[in-house]
Structure formats: C-alpha cells, structure tokens
N, C-alpha and C positions, 0 to 999 in steps of 0.2 A: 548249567548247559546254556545256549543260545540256539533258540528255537525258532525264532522269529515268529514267535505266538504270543498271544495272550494267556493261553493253557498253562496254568501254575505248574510247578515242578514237585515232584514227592520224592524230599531226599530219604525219610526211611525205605519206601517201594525200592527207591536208586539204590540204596546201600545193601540191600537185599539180592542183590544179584550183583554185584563185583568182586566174587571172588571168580567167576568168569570171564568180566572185563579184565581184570587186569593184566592177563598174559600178553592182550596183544599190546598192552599201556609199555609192557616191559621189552617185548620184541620190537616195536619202534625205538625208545630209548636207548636201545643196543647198535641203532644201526648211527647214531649222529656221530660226526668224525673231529669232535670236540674235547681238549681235553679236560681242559678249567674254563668253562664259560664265567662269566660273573656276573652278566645281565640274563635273564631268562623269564620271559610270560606266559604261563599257562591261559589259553584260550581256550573258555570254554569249562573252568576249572570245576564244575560242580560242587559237588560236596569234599573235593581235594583229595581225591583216590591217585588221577596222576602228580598231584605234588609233591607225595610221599614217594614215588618213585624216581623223580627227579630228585629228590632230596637227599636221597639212598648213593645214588649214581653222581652226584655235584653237592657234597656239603658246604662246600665254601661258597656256591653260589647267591647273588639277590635272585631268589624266586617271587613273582609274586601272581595273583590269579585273575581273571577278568572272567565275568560271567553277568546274563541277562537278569539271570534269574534270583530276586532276594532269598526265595527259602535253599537254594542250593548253597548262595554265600554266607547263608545266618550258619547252615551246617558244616561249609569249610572255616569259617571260622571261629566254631567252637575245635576243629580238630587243629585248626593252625593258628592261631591268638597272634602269631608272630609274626603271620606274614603280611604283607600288602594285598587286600584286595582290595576289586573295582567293579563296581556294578555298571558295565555298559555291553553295548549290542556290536558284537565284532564285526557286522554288517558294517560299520560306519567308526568303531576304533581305531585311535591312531598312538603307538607307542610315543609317552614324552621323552623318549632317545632312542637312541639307536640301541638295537639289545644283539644281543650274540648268538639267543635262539628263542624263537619262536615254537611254541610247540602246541598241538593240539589233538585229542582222542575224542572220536564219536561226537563231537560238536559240530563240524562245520556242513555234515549232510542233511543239517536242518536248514541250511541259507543258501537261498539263489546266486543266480547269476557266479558263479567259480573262474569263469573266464576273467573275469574282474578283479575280485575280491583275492586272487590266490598274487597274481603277479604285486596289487597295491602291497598286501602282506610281505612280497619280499624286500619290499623297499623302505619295510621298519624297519630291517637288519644291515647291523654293521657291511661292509665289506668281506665277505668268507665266513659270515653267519653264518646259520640254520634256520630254514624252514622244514619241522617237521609234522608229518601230519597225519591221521589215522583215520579212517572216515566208512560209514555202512558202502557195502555189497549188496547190501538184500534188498533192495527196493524191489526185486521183483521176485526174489522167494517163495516158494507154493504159500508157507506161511503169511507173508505180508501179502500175496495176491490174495489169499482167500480171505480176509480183514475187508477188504475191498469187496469181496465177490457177497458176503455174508450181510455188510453193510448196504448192500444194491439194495437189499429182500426186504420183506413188511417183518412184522410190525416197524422197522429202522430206517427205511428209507427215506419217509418224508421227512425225520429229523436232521438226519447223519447229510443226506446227498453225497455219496461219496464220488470224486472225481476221479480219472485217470490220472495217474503218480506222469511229472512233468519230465522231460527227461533228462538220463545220467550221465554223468560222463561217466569213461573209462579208463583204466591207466594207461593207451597212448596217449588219450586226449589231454591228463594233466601234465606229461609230459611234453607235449606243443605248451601247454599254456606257461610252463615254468621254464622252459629252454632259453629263452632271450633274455631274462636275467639273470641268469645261473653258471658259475662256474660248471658246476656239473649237478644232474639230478640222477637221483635213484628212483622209481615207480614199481611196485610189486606188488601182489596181491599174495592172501592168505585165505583157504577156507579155515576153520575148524570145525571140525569134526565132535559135537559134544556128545557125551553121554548124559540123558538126561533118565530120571528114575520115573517118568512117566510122561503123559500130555499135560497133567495139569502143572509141569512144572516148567515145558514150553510158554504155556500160559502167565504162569507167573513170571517170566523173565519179559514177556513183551507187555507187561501192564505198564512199567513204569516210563516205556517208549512210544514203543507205534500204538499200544491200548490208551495211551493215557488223554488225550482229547477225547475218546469215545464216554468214557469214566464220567468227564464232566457236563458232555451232553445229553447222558442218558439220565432219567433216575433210576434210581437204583434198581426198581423190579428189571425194568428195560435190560439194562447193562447185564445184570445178572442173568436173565435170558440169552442176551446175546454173549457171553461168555459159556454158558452152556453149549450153544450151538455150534459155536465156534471149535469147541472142544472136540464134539462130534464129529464134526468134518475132519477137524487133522488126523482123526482115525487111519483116515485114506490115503492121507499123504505122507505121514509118517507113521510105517508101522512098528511094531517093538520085534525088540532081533530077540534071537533063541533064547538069549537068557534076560530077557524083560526089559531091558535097555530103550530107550528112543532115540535115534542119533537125529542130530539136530544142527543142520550145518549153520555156519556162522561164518559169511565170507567179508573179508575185509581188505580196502585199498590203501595203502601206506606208498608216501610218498616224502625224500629225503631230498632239499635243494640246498647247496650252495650257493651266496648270493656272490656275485661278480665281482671283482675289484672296481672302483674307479666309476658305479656305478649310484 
C-alpha cells in the first residue's frame, strides 16, 4: 500500500479481508476501454490482490507493482516471483515510459494533495492511456467517525491525539481535476452494502486499515480495551437485521480517464 506513513503494513491482517476487496478491484477493471494494453503499473500493489485481476483480464500484458510498503512487496512477491516490483512512494513516482494504464485500488486515499498528484499521474501515460482509480468513501462513515470520537476519550487520548480527518474530495471534484488532460473521464461512485456475521468482524476488516496505526501506538492492554469499546459503541450504529446480519456499508470512488492525444 502507500500510506504515506511510517505504520508498517500487515500483509496477513490485509489478506484476511480481500475476499471483500476485490469486487470492487474487479468492477474498476471492467470499466477501462482497453483492449491489449501491454505496459500496465499497479500503484499501490500490496500484497498483489489487484495484479491477479489484471492478470485474469490482460494476459499478455507487462504488469508490474509499485508500493511503499517492504512487507506488502516481500508478500506480492512471493505470490508473483515473476513480476517487476518497485519499492517507492507514489507521492513522488515517475513511470520509466510511458504505460498504457495506470491503475490503482484503495491506495491513493492515504496521499495528499490529489489535485496534484492525479493530473501529474496522467502524464505517465501514453496518449489514450488509462488512468484508473478506486479509492475510500468512508472518511466520514459512523464507523471511521467513531475511531475518531473513541480515540478523543481517556485512557487514549493523550497518546492517540486524534485530529479532524483533512478534507475529501468528491467525484465532481476529480472530475475538474482530470478534465484538462483527458480525452474523456468517467467518475462514479459505489456504496456496498456488506453483510457482515457480526460487529466483531466489522472490527476485524478495519484493523488492517484505519485500526492499524492505533495497533502500533497502543500496547496491547490499551488497544485491546480500546477495541472492546469501540466494538460497543457500533452496537448503536449498526444494528443486526432480523436474521442476525450487520450491514456494513462500504462506499467507494472510482474514477476512469483517458489521457489526451498530443499531450
């Protein structure tokens, strides 16, 4: 992942929860208007959940992965030996050519400034490339607000300090940012709607994301309290439907550009 942290990554935690992720890995990949790409970089590639779907969708292509993170790339490449990766901060990478598509899932809502960074991104790509991109909704979710509201409270607050989340854009505003160099963009958004078999397995899908700097700041009694409590509270926010279920939404911004000729 690139997180623009120091907070290690836990590719088992990660791998533990993408049989979720991938749908929308797969519902992006569905919308690019490519038929044989043959350059293509995974930004952001973690432990290579979306490389296998690129792979599925473009056999012929050079895939290869870029990520911050060493224990995410030691794990995509034990599953991918064969492919190119690259340990660097997409904050500040530059493709060495021009690729045909650009692609990236749940990475780039850990890095500032987007006004920047999305338009530099299209100008790694060839002429009528791809930039594709998939990126959190939830920043302000009951769940990820109550992270926040939980972390305010004692015993956690003088360690945590939790700040007000900075602010998001929305899918008009990636569409301003990617229109001037774009043949054409798509912007869309997706909630999903999960069925989850209880609170504690909300909990466990947001340990290895928005829980996981808490993990390393707390010790363990701490954390472990503060996961209890935490748990308690989403009592209230999300209750279980008639037959035992928790729905658990899960909103996501996807966004498809064509990059300009001539550009």
């Amino acid at each position: 992942m690139n997180a623009g942290s120091a907070v290690p990554w836990d590719p088992v935690e990660y791998r533990a929860s993408l049989g979720r992720r991938r749908r929308p890995i797969r519902d992006l990949a569905a919308q690019v208007p490519l038929a044989a790409p043959d350059r293509i970089t995974d930004l952001g590639c973690g432990p290579g959940n979306s490389m296998e779907v690129l792979a599925e969708r473009w056999p012929d292509a050079r895939i290869e992965g870029v990520d911050s993170s060493p224990e995410m790339l030691a794990a995509a490449r034990q599953a991918h030996p064969h492919r190119p990766l690259h340990l660097a901060d997409i904050a500040s990478w530059a493709p060495p050519a021009a690729q045909d598509l650009l692609f990236s899932c749940s990475a780039l809502h850990w890095l500032p400034d987007h006004e920047t960074l999305l338009p530099r991104l299209l100008t790694g790509l060839r002429p009528g490339g791809v930039l594709a991109v998939q990126l959190s909704g939830n920043a302000r979710s009951p769940a990820h607000t109550l992270v926040r509201e939980v972390a305010g409270e004692q015993p956690w607050r003088k360690i945590l300090n939790p700040r007000a989340p900075a602010p998001r854009l929305e899918p008009p505003d990636y569409r301003r940012i990617l229109a001037p160099g774009a043949r054409s963009v798509d912007v869309w958004e997706t909630t999903y709607l999960q069925e989850m078999d209880g609170l504690a397995e909300i909990v466990a899908s947001l340990r290895p994301t928005v829980l996981r700097s808490l993990a390393r700041r707390l010790d363990r009694p701490l954390f472990t309290l503060f996961l209890a409590q935490y748990q308690q509270r989403l009592a209230e926010l999300y209750p279980a439907q008639p037959d035992g279920k928790v729905i658990f939404p899960f909103r996501r911004i996807f966004m498809v550009a064509v990059r300009k000729p001539g550009r």
